[in-house]
C-alpha positions in Angstrom: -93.5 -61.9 105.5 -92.5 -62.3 101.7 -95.7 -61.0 100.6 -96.0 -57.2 102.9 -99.6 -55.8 103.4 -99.6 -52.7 100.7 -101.6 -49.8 101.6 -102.6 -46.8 99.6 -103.5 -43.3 100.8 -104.3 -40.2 99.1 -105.7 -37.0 100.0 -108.2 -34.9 97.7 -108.1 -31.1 97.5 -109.4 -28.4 94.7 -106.6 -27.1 92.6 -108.1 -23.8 91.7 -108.0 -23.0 96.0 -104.4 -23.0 96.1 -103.3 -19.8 94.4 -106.8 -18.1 96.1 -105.5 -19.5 99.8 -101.8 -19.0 100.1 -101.3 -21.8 102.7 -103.9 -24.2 103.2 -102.4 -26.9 100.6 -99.2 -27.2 102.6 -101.6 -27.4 105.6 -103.9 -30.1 104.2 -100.5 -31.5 103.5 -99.7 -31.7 106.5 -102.5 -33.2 107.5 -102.5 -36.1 105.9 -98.6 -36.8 106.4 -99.6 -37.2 109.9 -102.2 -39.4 108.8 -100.2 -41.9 106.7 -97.6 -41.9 109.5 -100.4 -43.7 111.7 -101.2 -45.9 109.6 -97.4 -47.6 109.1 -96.5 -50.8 111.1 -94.6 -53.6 111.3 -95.3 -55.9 107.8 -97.5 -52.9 106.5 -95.9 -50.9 103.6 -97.7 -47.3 103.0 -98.2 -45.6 99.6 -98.8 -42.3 99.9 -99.9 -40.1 96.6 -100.1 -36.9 98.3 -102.9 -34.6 97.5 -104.8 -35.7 94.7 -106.2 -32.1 93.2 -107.4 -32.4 89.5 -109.1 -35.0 87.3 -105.6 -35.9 85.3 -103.6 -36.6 88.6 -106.5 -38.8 89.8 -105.9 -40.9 86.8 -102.4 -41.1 87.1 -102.9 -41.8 91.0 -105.5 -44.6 90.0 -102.4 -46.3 87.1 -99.9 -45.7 89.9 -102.1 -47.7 92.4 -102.1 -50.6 90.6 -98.3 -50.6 89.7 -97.7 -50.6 93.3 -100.4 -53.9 93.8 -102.3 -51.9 97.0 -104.0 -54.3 98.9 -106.6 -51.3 100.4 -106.7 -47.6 99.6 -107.5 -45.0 102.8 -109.2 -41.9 101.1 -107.8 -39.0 103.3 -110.7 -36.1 102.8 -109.0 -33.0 103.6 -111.1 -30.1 102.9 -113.7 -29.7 99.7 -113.1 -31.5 96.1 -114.7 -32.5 93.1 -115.8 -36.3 92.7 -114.2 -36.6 89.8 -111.0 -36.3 91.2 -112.1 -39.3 93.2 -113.7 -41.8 91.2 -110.9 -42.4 88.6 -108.3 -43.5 91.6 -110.7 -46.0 92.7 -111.8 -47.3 89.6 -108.5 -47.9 88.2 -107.2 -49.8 91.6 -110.2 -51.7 91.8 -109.1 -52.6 96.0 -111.6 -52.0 98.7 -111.7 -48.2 99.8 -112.4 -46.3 103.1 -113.2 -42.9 103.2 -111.4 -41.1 105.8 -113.4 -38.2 107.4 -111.2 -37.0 109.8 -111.5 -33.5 111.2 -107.8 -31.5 112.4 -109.6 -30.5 115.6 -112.5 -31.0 118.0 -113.8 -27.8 117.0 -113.1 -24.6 115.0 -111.7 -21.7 117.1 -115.0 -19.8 116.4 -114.6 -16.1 118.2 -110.7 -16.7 116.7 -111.8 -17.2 113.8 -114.9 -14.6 114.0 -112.4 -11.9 114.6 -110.3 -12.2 111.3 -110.9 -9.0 109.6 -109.7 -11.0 106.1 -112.8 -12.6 104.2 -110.0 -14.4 101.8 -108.3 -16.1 104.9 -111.4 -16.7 106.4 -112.5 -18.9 103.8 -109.3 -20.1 103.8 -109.0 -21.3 107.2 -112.8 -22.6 107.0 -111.7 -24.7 104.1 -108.9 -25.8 106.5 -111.5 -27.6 108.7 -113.9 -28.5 106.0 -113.4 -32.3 106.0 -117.1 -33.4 106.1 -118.3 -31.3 103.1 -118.0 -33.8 99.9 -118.3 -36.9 102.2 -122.1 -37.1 100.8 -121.0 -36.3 97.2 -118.2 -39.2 96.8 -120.3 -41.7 98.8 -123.4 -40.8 95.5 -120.9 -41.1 93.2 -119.7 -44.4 94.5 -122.6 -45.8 94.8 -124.4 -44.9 91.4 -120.7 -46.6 89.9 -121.2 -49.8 92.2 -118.0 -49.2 93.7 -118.1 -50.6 97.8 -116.6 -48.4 100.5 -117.1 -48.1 104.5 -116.5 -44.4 106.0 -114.4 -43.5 109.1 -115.8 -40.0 110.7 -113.6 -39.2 113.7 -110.6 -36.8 114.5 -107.0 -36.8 113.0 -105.7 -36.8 116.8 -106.9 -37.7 120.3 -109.4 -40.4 119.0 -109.1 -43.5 120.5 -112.9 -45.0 119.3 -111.5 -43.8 115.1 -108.1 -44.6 115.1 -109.1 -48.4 116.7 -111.4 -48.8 114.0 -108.9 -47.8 111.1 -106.3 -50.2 113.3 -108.5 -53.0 112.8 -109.3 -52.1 108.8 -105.3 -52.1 108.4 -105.1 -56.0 110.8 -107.9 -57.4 108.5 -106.5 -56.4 105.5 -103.1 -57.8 106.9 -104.7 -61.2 107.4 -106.5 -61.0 103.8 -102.6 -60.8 102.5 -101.6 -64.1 104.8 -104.4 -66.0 103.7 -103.9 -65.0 100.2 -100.7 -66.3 100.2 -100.8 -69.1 102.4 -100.0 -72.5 101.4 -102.1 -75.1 102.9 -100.4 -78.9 103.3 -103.1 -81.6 103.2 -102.1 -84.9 104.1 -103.7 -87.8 104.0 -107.7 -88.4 103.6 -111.2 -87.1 105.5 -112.3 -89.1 108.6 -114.6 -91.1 106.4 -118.3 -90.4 106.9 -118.3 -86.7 108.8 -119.9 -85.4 105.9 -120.1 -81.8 107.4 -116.1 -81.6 107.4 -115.9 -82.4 103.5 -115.0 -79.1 101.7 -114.5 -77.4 97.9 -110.8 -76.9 97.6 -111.9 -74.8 95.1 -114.1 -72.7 96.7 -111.4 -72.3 99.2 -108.9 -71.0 97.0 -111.4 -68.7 95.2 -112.3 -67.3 98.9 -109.4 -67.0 100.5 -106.9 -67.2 97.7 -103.2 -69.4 98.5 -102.4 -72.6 97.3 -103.5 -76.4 98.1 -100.5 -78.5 98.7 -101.4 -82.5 98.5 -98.3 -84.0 100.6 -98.3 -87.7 101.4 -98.0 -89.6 105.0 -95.5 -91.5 103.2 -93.4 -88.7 102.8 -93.3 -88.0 106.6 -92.2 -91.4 107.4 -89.5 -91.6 105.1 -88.6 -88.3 106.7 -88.7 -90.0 109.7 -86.3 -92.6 108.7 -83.5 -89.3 108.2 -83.7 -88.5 111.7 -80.6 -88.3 114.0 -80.1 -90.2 117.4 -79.1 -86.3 118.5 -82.1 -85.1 116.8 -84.1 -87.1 118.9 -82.4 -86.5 122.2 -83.0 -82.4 121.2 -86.3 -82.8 120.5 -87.0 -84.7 123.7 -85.5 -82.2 125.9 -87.8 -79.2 123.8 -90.7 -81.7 124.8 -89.4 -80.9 128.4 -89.1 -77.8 128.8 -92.4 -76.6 126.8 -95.1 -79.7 128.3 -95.7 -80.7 131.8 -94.6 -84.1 130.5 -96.3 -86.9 133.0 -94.3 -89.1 134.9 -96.7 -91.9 132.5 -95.2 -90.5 129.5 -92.8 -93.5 128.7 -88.9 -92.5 127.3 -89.8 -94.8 124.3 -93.0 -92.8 123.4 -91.3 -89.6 123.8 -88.2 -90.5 121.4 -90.9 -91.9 119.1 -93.2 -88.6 118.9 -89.8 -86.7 119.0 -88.5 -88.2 115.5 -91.7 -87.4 114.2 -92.0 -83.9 115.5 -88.0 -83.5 113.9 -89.7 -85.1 110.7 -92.8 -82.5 110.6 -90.9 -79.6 110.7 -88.7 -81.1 107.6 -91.7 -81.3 105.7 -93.6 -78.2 106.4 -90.3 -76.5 105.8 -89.7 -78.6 102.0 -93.4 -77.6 101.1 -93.1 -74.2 102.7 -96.8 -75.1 104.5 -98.4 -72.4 106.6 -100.9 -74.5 107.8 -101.8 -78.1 107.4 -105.1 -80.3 107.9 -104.5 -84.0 108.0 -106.2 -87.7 108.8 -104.7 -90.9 108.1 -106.8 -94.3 108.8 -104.1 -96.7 107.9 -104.0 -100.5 106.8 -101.3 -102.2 106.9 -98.2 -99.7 106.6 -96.5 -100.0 109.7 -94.1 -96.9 109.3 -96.9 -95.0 108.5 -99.3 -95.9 111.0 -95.8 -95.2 113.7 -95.6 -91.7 112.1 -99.4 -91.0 112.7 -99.9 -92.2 115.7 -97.0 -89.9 117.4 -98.0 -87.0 115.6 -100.1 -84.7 118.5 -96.8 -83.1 120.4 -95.2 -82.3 117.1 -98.6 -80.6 115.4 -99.0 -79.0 118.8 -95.5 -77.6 118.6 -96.6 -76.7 114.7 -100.0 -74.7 116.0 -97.8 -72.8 118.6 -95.4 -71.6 116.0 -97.9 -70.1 113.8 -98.3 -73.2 111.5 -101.5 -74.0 112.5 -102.5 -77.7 112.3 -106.4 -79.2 111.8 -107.2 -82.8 112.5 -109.4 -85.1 110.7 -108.3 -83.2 107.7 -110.9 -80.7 108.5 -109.5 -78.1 105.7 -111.9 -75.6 106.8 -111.3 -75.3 110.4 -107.7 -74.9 108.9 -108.3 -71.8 107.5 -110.3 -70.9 110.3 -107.6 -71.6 112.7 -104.8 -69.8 110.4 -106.9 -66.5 110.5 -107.3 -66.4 114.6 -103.3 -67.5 114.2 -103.0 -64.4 111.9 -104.9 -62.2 114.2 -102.3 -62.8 117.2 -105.6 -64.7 119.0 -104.3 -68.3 118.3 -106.7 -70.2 117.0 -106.7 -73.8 118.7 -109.3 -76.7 117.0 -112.1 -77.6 119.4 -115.7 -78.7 119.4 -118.7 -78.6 122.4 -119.5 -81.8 123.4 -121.3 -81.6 126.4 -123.4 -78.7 128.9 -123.1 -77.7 132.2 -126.3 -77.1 133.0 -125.4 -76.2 136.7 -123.2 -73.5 136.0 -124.6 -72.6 132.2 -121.3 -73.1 130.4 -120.6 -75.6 127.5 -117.8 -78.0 127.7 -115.3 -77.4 124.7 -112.5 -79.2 123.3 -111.0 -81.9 121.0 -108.2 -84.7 121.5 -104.8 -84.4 118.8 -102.9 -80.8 118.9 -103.6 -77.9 121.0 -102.9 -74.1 120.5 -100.3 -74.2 123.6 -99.6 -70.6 123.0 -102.8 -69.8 124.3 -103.1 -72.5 127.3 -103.9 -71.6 130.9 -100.4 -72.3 132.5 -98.3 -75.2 131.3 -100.2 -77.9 128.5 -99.5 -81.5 130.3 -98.5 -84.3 128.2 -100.6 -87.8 128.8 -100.0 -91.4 127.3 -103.1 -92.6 126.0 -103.7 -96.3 125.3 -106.1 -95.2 122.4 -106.7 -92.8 120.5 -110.5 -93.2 120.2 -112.1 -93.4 116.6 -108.2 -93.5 115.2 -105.5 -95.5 114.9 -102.9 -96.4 117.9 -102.2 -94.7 120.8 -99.4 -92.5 122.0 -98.6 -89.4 123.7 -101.3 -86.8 123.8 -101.6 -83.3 125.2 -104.1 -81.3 127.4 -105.0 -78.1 127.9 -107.5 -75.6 128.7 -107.6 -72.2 126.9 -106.6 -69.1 129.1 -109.2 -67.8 131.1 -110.6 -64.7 129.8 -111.9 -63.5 126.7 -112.6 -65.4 123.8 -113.9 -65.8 120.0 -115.1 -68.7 118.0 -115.1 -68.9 114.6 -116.0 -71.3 112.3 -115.7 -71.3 108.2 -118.9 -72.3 106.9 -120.0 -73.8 103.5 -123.5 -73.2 102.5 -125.7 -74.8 100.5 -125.0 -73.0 97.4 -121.5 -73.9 97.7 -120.2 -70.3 99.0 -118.2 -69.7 102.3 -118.8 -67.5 105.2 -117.8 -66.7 108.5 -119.6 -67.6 111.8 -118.3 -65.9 114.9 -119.3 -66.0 118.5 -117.4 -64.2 121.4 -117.4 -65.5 124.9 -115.3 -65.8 128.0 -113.0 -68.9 129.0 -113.9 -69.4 132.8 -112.0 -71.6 135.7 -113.9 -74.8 136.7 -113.5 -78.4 136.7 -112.2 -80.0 133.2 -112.2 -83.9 132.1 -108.8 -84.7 132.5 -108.8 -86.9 129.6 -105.4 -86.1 127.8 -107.3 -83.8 125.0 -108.1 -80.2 124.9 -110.6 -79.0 127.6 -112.4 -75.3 128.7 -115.2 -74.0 129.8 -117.1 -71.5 127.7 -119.8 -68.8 129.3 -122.0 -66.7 126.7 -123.9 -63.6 126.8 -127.0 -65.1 125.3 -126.6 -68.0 128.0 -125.5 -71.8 126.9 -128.8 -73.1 125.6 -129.4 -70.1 123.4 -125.8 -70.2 122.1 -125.9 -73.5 120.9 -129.3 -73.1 119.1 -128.0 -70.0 117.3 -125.0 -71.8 116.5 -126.1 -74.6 115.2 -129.1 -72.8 113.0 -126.0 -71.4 110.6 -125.3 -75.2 110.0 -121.3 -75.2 110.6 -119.0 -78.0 110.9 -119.3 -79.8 114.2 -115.5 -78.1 114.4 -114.7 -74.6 115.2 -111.2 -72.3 115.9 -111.3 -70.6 119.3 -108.8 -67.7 119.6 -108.0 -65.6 122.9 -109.4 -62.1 123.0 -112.8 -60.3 121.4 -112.0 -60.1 117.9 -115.5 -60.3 116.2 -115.2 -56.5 114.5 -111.8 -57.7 113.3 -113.3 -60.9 111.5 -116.0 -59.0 110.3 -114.1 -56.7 108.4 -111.9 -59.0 106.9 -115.6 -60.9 106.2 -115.8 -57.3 103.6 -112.8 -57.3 102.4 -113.2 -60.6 100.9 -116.6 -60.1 100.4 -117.5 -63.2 102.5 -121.1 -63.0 104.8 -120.0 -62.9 108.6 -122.8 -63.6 110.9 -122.5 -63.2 114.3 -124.4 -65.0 117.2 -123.3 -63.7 120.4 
């Protein structure tokens, strides 16, 4: 990733305690090395200040913060400090900050401790453990100066329920950074007339951040044109091995989706897309209508690969989609479009390119004689999303023009699917199928939504506060 998630960590401790309690800095030290260790990963870089411990380090802490661009800042409170040694950091950085209240042990050693016969180390070794104390002071302070924070009160070790719940602060702000810097391709036009779909580019960028890349369909067929006779014949044999390819599936419309997958890949690497929504009607352009109408495997392909791809150049299911991608859920475009009433499930799904990377065994590859509402027909794919749990979500503009984020989790059930040569599954709901869809729909979302494998709800939501975007949550 060009752009690494950067966070910041600091600890906070009283200066005029050190020469009083020979010890406990190096201690608290300690303490929140350990911390910052747990917090590194793969495509997260850690910047630790150390103890912050008087007014003029905080504001040197608070300068050095934004030199280093943080993306978050984890407030490490080791023992007792003054506010002000806080409030500067997190003023200057002006990033979201979480407050860290994590105790060294379950408990203090109490008859241990009782049976000290030094008054100086016991107030020493009580400061040791003395996390919790300012946790009310900072949290007035930042409230009175406006400044947003969440709190984390657990242990430094052994807790699981904590240290998940700082693991998903650390993913969300991850996926903040990949949105931030992603650069969606669109190509081509909206399916004319689903006025739901239609979207402020605008309002996108000043959401989510990244850029808006306009690329044309006539682009990607004069790409096509470049393609090799071995290029093809390579492409075909990928085709093979990833799809159940039909015995239908003619040699002709394989080499034909083939050069265009070879072609896609060419463009999303010239425009260096890391996403793309697209529609294209067509009148009268033969090579572009070709390019269009063999599109599905090589999208599919794209949305497996972590270059998630939207039809109907639905630009907000794009972002939708690239977040699940970014989550490590997948994020494959779908829609309900019917109810089982029999079984209480609703029947979700959507014809062009799958998420294959999340498919229940091997996505089959169909001809189609038409593509219905669009133009031609060709080879198509069909899937159903892996049985088990799942999460919906759906970007949502509002009527004042903002975005938020509607999520629903659920579970991806066995059961019989219209083999139709689109996407297919079978969703089951805690709140039951007719109460999910009226609580969907209320929110007023596109008719389109990303569904990603796994519960990740809590993870959403907190990326919901990090770009201070409403998340509401139906089920």
């Amino acid at each position: 990733m060009p752009f690494p998630v950067r966070i910041g960590i600091f600890g906070i401790g009283l200066d005029t305690y050190w020469p009083q309690f020979p010890g406990l800095k190096s201690r608290l030290e300690g303490y929140l090395a350990e911390a910052a260790a747990k917090l590194a990963r793969l495509g997260v870089e850690i910047v630790n200040l150390g103890l912050i411990d008087s007014p003029p380090k905080a504001f040197e802490a608070g300068h050095r913060f934004r030199r280093e661009d943080v993306d978050l800042i984890f407030l490490h409170v080791t023992t007792y400090a003054l506010s002000s040694t806080v409030l500067p950091v997190v003023q200057r950085a002006r990033v979201p900050v979480i407050i860290l209240n994590l105790s060294p042990e379950p408990a203090i050693d109490y008859a241990g401790f009782n049976r000290m016969e030094d008054r100086a180390a016991m107030t020493g070794e009580w400061l040791a453990h003395c996390s919790a104390c300012p946790v009310p002071e900072i949290a007035n302070v930042f409230n009175r100066a406006r400044i947003p924070f969440v709190q984390i009160t657990g242990q430094l070790r052994d807790d699981p329920e904590c240290w998940a719940e700082i693991d998903a602060w650390i993913e969300a702000a991850r996926v903040a950074s990949v949105m931030a810097h992603n650069r969606l391709g669109l190509m081509g036009h909206y399916y004319g007339g689903m006025l739901d779909i239609y979207s402020d580019l605008t309002q996108q960028c000043a959401h989510f951040g990244g850029h808006m890349e306009i690329v044309e369909v006539d682009e990607l067929a004069a790409l096509r044109r470049e393609v090799a006779p071995g290029e093809i014949a390579a492409r075909v044999a990928l085709f093979r091995e990833t799809f159940d390819v039909q015995p239908d599936c003619s040699q002709a419309e394989l080499e034909r989706a083939a050069r265009t997958s070879v072609a896609l890949d060419r463009l999303v690497s010239a425009h260096d897309l890391g996403s793309l929504a697209y529609y294209y009607m067509g009148a009268g352009n033969a090579e572009n209508e070709d390019a269009i109408s063999s599109i599905i495997a090589g999208n599919s392909l794209l949305t497996a690969r972590g270059i998630p791809v939207a039809g109907e150049y639905e630009v907000k299911n794009a972002q939708a989609m690239k977040i699940m991608d970014s989550f490590g859920a997948g994020g494959s475009f779908t829609e309900y479009y019917a109810m089982d009433w029999n079984e209480d499930v609703v029947l979700m799904g959507h014809d062009g390119p799958g998420h294959i990377g999340i498919a229940e065994g091997k996505t089959r590859m169909r001809p189609l004689e038409v593509f219905h509402g669009k133009v031609g027909r060709g080879l198509s794919v069909e899937m159903s999303v892996r049985h088990g749990p799942v999460t919906l979500l759906s970007v949502v503009q509002t009527a004042d023009g903002r975005l938020n984020f509607l999520v629903a989790e659920g579970e991806s059930v066995p059961g019989p699917i219209l083999e139709i040569g689109n996407t297919n599954s079978r969703y089951k709901f805690s709140i039951g199928a007719r109460r999910f869809v009226n609580e969907w729909n209320i929110h007023g979302p596109a008719h389109h939504c990303a569904v990603g494998v796994g519960h990740i709800a809590a993870k959403i939501d907190k990326l919901g506060q990090l770009l201070q975007m409403e998340t509401v949550r139906v089920c």
